[in-house]
N, C-alpha and C positions, 0 to 999 in steps of 0.2 A: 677745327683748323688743321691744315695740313701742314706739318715743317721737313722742309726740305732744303741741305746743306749744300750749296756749289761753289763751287772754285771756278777760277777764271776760264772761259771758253767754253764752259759746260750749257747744255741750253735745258728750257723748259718748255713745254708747250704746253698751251690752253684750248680747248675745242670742245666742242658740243659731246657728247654720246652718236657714237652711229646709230642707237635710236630712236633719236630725236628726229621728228618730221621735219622735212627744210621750210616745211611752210609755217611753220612755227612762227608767232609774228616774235620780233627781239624783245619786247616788251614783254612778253610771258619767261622770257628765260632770266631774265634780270629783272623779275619780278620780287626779289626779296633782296634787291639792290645790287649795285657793281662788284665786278670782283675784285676783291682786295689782297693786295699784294704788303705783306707790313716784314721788316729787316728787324728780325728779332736778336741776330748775333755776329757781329762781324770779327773776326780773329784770324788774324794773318792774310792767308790769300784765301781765307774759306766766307761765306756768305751764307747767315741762316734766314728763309725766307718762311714767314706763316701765309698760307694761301688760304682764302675763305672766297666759296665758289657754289653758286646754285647747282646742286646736286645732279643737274640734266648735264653738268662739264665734267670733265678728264682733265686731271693734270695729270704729265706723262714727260717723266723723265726720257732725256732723249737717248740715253746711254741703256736701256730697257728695250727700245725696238730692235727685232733683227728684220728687214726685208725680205725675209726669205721665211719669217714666221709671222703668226697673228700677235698683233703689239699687245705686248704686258703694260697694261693701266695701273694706275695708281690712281683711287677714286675716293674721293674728301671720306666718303660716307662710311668705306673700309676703317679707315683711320680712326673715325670718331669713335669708331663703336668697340675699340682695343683700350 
């Protein structure tokens, strides 16, 4: 599980890996179930979110891209294995 803290206005995004084939049917990717979003700590204006995600997704804090680089990911798999 990935936990990741936000405050108000902050976003997250969820998406496939850019190596994932688009013809991927959706049924193979949410093959070991939906992605779950669970609110593990709320304190003040801050929000702790555990994210559990078949491993073909990215979750990707949006405060980590710069459009002028290639996006720095944050990937479940990274996390678990720390």
């Amino acid at each position: 599980m990935l936990i990741l803290t936000r405050k108000p206005g902050q976003v997250l995004k969820i998406a496939p890996l850019e190596s994932v084939n688009p013809a991927t049917p959706i049924g193979e990717l949410f093959r070991d179930g939906p992605i779950e979003i669970v609110v593990t700590k709320i304190q003040g204006t801050q929000v702790r979110l555990g994210i559990n995600a078949h491993a073909s997704f990215l979750v990707l804090r949006d405060e980590l891209t710069d459009p002028r680089a290639e996006l720095v990911t944050i990937r479940r798999r990274s996390v678990m294995s720390k």
